[in-house]
DSSP file (Angstrom, degrees, kcal/mol; ACC not computed):
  #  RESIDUE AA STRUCTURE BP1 BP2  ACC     N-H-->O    O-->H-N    N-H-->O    O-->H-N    TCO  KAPPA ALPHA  PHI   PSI    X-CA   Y-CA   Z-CA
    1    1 A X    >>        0   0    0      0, 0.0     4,-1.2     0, 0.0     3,-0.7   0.000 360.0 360.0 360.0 -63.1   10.3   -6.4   28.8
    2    2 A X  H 3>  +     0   0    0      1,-0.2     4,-1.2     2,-0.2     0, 0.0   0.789 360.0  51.6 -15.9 -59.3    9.5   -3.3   26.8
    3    3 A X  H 3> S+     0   0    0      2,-0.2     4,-2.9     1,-0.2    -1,-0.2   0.764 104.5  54.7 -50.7 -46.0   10.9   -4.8   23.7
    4    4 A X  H <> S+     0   0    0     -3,-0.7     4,-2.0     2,-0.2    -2,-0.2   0.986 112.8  43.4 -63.2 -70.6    8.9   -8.1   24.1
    5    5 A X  H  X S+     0   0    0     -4,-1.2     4,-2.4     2,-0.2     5,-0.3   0.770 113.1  57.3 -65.2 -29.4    5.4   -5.9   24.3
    6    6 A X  H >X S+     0   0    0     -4,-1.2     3,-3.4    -5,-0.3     4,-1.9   0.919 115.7  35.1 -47.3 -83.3    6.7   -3.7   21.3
    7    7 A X  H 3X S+     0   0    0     -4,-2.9     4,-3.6     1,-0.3    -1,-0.3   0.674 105.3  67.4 -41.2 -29.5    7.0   -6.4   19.5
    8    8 A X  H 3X S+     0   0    0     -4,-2.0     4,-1.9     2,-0.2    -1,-0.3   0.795 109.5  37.6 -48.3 -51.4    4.2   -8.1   20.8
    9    9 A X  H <X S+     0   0    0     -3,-3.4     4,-1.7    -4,-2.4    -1,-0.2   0.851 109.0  57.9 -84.9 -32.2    1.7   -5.4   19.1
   10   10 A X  H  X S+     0   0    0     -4,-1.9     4,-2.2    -5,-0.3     3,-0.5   0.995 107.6  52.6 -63.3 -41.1    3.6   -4.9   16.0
   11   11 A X  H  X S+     0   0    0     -4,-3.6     4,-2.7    -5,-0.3     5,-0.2   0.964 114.7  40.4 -42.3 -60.1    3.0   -8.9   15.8
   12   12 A X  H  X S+     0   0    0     -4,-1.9     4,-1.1     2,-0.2     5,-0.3   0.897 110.4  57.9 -64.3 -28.3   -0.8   -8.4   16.4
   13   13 A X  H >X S+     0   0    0     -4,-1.7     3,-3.0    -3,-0.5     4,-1.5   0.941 109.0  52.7 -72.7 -81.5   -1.0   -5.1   13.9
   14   14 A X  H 3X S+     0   0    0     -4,-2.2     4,-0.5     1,-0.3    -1,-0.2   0.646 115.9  31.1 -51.7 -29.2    0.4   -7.5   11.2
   15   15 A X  H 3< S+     0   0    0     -4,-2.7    -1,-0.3     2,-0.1    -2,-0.2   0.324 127.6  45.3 -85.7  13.3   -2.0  -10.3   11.3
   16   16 A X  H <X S+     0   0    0     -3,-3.0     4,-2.9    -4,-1.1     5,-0.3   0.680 109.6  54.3 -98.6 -52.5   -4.9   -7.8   12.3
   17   17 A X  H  X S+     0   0    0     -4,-1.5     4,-1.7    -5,-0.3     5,-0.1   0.843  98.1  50.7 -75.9 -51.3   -4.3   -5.1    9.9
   18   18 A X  H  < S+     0   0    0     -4,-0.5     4,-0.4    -5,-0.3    -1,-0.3   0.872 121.9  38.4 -67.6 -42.8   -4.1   -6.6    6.1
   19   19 A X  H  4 S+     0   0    0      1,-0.2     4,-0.3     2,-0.2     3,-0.3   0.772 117.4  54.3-111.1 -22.7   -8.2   -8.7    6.8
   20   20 A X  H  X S+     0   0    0     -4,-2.9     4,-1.8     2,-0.2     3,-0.3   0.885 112.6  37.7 -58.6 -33.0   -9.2   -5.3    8.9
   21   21 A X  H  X S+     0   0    0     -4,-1.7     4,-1.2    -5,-0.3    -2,-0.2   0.648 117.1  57.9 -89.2  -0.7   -8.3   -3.1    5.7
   22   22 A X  H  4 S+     0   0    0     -4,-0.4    -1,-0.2    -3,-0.3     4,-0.2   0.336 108.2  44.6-107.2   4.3  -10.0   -6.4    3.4
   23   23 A X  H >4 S+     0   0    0     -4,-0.3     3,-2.1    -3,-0.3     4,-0.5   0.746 110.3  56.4 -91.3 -52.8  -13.3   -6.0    5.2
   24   24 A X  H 3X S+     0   0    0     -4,-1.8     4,-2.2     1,-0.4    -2,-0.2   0.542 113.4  39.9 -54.0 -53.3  -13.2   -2.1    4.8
   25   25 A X  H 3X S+     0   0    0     -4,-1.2     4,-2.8     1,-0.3    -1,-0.4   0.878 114.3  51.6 -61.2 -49.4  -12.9   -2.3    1.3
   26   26 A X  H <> S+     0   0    0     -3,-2.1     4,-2.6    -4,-0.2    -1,-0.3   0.960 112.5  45.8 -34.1 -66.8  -15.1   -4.8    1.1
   27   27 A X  H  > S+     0   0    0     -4,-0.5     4,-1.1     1,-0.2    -2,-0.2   0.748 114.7  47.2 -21.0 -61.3  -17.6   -3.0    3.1
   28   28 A X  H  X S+     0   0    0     -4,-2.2     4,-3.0     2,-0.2    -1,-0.2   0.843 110.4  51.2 -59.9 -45.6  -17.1    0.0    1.2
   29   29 A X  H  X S+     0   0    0     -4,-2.8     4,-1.6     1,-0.2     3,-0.3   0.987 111.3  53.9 -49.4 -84.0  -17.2   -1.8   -2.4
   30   30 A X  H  X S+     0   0    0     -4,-2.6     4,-0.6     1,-0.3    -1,-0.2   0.716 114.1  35.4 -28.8 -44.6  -20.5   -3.4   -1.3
   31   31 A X  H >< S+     0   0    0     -4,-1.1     3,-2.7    -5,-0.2    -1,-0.3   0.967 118.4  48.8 -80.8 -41.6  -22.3   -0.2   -0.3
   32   32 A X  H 3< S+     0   0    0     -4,-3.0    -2,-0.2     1,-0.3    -1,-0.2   0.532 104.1  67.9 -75.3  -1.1  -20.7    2.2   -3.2
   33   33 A X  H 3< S+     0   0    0     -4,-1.6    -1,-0.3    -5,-0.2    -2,-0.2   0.802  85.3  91.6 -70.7 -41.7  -21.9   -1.1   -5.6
   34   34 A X  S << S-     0   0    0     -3,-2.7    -3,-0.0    -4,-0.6     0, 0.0  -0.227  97.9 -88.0 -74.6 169.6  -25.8    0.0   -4.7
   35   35 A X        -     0   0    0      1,-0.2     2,-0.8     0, 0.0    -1,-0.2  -0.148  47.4-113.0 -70.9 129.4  -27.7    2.4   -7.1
   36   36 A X        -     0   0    0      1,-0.1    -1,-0.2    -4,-0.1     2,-0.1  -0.567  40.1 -98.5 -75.6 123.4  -27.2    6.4   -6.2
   37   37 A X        -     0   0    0     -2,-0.8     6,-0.2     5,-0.1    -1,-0.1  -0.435  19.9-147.2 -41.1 115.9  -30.2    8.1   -5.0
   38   38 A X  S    S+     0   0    0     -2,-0.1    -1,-0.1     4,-0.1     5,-0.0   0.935  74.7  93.2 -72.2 -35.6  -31.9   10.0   -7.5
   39   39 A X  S  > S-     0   0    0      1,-0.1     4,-1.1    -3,-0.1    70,-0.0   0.011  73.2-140.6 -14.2 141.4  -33.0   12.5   -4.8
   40   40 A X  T  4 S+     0   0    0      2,-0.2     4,-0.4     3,-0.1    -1,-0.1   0.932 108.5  47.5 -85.1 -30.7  -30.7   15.4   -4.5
   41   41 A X  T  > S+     0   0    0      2,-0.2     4,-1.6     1,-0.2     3,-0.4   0.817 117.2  49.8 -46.6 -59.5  -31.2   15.4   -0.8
   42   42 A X  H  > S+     0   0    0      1,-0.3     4,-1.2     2,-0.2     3,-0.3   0.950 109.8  46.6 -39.1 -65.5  -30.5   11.5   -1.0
   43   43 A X  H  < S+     0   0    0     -4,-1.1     4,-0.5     1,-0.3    -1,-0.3   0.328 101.0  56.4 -95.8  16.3  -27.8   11.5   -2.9
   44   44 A X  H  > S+     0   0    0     -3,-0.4     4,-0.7    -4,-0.4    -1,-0.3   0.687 104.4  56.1-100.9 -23.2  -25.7   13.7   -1.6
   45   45 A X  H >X S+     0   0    0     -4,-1.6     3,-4.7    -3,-0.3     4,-1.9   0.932 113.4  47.9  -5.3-100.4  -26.1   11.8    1.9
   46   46 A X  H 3X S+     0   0    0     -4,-1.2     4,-0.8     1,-0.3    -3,-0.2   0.561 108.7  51.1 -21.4 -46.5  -24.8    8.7   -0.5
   47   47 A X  H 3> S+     0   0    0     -4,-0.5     4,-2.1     2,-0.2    -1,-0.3   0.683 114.4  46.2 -78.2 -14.5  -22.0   11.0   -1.8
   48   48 A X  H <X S+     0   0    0     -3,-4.7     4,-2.9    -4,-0.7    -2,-0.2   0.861 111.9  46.9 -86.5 -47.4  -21.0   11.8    2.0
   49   49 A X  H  X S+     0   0    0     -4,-1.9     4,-1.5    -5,-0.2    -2,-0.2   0.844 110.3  53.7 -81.8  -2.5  -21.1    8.6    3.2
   50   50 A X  H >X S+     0   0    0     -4,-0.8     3,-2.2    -5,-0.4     4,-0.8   0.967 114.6  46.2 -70.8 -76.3  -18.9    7.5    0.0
   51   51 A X  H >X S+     0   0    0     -4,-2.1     3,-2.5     1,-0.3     4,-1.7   0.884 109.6  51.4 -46.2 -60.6  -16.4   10.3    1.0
   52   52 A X  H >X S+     0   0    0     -4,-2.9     4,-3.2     1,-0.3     3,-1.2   0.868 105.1  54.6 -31.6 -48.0  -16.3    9.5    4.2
   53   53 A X  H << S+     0   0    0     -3,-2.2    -1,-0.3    -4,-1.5    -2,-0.3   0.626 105.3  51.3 -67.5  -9.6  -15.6    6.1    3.7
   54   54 A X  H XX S+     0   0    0     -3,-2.5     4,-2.7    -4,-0.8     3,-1.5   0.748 103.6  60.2 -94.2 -21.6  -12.8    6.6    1.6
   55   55 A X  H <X S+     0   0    0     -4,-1.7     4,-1.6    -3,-1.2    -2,-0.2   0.968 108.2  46.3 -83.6 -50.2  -11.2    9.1    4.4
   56   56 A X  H 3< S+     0   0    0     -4,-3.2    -1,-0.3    -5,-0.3    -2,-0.2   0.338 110.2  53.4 -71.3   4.1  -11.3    6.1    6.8
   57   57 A X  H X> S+     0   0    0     -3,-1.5     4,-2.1    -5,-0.2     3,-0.9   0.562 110.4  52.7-100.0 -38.0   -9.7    3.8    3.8
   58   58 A X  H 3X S+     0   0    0     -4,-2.7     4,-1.0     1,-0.3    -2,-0.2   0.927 107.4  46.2 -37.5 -70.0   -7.1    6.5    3.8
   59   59 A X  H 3< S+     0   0    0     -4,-1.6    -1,-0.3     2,-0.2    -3,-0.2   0.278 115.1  46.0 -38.2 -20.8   -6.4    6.4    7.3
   60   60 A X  H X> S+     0   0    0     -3,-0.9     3,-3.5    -5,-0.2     4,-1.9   0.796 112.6  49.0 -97.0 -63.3   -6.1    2.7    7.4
   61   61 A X  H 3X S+     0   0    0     -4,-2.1     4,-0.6     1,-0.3    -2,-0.2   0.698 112.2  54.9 -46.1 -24.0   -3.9    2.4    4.2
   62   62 A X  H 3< S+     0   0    0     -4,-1.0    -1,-0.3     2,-0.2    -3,-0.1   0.480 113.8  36.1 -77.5  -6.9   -1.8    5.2    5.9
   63   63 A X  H <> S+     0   0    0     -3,-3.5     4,-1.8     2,-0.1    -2,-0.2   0.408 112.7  58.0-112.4 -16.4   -1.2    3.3    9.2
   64   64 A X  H  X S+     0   0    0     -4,-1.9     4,-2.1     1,-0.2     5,-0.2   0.858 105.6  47.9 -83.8 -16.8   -0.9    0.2    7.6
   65   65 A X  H  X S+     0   0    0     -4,-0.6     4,-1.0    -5,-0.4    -1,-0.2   0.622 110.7  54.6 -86.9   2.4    2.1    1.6    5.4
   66   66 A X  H  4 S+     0   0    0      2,-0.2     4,-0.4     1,-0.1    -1,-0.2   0.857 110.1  45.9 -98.8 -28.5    3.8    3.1    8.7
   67   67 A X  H  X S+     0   0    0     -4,-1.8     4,-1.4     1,-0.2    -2,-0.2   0.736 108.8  53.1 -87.3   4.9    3.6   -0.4   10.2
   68   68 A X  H  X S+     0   0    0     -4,-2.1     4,-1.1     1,-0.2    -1,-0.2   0.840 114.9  42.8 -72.7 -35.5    5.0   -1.9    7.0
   69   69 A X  H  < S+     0   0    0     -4,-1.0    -1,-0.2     2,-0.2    -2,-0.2   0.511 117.3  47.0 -90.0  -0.4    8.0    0.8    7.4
   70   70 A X  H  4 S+     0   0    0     -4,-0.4    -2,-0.2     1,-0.1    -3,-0.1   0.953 113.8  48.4 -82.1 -60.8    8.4    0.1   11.4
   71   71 A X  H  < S+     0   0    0     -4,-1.4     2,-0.3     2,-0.1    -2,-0.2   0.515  93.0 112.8-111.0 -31.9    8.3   -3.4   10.7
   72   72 A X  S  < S-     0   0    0     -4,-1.1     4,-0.1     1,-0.1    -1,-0.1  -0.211  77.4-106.4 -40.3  90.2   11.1   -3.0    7.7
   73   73 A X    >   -     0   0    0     -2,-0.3     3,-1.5     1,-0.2    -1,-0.1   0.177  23.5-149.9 -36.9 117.0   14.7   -4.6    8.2
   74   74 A X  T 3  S+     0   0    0      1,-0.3    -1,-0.2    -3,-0.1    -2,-0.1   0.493  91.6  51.8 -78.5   6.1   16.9   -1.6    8.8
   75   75 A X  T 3  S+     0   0    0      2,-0.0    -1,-0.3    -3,-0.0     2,-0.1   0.449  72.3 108.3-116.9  11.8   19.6   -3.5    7.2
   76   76 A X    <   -     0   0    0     -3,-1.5     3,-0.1    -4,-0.1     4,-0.0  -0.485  50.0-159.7-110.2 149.9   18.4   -4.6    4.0
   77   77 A X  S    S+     0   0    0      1,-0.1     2,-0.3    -2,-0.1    -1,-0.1   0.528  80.1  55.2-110.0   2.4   20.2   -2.6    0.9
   78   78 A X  S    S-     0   0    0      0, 0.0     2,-0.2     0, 0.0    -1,-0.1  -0.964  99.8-103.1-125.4 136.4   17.2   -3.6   -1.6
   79   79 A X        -     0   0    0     -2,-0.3     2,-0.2    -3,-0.1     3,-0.0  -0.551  27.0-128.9 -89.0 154.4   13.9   -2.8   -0.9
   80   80 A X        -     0   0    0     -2,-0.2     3,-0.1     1,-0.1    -1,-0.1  -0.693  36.4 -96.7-124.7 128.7   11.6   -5.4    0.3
   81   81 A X        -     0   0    0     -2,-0.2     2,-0.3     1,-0.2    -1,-0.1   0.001  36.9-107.6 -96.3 131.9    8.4   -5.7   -1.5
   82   82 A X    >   -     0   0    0      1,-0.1     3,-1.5     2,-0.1    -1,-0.2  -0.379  23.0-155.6 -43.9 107.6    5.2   -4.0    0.0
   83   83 A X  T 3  S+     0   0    0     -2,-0.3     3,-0.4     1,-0.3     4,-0.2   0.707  92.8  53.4 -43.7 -36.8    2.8   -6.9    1.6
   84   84 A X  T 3> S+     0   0    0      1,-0.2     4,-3.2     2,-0.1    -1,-0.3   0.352  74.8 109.2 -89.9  -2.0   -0.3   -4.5    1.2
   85   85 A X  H <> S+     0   0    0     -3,-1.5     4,-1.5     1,-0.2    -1,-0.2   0.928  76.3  45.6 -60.9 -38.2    0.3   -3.8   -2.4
   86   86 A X  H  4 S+     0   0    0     -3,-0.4    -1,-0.2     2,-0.2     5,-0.2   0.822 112.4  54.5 -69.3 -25.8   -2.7   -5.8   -3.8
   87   87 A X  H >> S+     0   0    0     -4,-0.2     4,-2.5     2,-0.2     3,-1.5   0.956 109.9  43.2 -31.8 -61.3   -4.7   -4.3   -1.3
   88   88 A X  H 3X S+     0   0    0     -4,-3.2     4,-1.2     1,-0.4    -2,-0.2   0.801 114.8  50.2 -68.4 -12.6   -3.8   -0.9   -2.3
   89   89 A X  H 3< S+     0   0    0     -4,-1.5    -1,-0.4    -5,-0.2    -2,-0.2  -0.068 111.6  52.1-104.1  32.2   -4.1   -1.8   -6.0
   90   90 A X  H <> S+     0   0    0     -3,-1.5     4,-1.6    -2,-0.1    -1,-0.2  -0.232 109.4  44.7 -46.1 -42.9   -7.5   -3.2   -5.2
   91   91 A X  H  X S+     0   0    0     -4,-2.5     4,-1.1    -5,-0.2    -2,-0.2   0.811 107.4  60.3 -85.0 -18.3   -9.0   -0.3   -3.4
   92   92 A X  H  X S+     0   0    0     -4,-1.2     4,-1.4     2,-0.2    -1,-0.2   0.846 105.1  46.7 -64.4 -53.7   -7.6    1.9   -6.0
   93   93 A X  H  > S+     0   0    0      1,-0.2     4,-1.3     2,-0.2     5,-0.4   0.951 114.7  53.7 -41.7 -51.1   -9.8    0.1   -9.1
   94   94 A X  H >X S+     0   0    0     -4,-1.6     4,-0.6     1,-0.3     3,-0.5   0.835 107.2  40.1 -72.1 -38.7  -12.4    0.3   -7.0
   95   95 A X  H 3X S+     0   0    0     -4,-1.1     4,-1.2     1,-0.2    -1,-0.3   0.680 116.6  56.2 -87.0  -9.4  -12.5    4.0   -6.0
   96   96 A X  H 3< S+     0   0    0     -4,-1.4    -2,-0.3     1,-0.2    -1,-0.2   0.828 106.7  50.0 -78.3  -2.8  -11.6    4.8   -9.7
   97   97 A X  H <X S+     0   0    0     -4,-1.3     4,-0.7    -3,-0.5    -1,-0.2   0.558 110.0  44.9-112.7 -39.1  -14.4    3.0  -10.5
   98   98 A X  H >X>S+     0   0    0     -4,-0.6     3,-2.4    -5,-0.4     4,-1.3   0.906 108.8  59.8 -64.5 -55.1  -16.7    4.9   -8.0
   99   99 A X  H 3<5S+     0   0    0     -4,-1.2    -2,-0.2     1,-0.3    -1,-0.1   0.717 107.0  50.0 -54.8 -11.4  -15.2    8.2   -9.3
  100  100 A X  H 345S+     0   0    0     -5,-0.1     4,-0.3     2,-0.1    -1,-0.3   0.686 114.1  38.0-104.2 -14.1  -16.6    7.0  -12.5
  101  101 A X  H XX5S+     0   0    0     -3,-2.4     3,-2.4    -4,-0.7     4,-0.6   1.000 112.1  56.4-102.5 -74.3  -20.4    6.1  -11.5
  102  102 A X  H 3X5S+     0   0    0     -4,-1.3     4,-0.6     1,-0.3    -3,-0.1   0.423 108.3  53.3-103.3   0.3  -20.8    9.0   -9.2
  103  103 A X  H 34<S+     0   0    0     -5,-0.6    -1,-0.3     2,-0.1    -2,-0.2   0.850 113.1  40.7 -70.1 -35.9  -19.8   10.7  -12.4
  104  104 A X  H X> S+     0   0    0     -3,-2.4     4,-1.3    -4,-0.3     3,-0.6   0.904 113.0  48.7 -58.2 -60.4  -22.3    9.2  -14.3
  105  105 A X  H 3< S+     0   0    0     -4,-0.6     4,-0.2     1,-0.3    -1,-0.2   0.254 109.4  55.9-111.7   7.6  -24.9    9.4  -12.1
  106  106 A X  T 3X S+     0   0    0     -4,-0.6     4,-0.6     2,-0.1    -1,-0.3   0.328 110.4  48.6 -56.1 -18.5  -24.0   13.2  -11.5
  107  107 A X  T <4>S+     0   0    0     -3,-0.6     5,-3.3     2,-0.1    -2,-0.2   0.911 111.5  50.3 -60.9 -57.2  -24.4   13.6  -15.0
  108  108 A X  T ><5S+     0   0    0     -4,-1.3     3,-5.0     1,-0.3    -3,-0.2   0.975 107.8  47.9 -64.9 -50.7  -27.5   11.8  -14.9
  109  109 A X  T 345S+     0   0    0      1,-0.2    -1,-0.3    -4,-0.2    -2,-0.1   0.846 110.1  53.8 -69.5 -19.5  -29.1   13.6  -12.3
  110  110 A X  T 3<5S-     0   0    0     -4,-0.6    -1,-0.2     2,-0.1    -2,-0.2   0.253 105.2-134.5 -80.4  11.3  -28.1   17.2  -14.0
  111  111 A X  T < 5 +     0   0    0     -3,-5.0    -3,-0.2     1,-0.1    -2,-0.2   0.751  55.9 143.0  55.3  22.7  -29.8   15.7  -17.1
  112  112 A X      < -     0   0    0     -5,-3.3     2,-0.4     2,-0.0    -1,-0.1  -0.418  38.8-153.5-108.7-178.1  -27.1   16.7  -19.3
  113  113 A X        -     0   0    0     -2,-0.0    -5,-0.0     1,-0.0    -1,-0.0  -0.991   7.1-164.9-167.5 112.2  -26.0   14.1  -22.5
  114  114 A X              0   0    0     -2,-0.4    -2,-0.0     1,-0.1    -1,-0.0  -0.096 360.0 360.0-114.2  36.3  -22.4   14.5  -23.7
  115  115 A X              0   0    0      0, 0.0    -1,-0.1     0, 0.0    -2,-0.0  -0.216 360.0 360.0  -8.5 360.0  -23.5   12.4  -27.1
């Protein structure tokens, strides 16, 4: 009986987990897409709730890769090819791609001109 409910949630964690970590990212893409606040008061909010959100993309990409390794065939001699990898290679563009506007727009907002 035990066994059955184990399995029973790992079942739901794998069809739950992969379109729960594709809204977050979405989510996250969507807000860290709008214009930083020039404010400094503003935009370090905006830079907080950017961090944050990436600590809670963290935390899901790190539980989803522990139920990818529960879920792993203990018997297999070749390894068996991550299901979440275009996720993680999606969310990855995406925060390098914040990390490069909230560079910018730290730049901008220190006025400085590297020209």
């Amino acid at each position: 009986m035990l066994d059955q409910e184990r399995e029973a949630r790992l079942n739901l964690l794998t069809s739950d987990l992969p379109a729960a970590v594709r809204r977050a990212v979405d989510a996250y893409a969507a807000f860290s897409e709008t214009e930083a606040p020039a404010e400094a008061k503003e935009f370090t909010a905006f830079q907080n709730a950017c961090k944050s959100a990436i600590g809670h993309l963290t935390a899901l990409f790190q539980f989803q890769k522990l139920v990818a390794a529960v879920l792993a065939p203990k018997d297999e001699a070749a390894p068996r090819e991550d299901p979440f990898a275009d996720v993680y290679e999606r969310a990855k563009r995406t925060l390098d791609a914040m990390g490069d506007a909230m560079g910018d727009a730290l730049d901008d907002a220190d006025g400085s001109d590297e020209d």
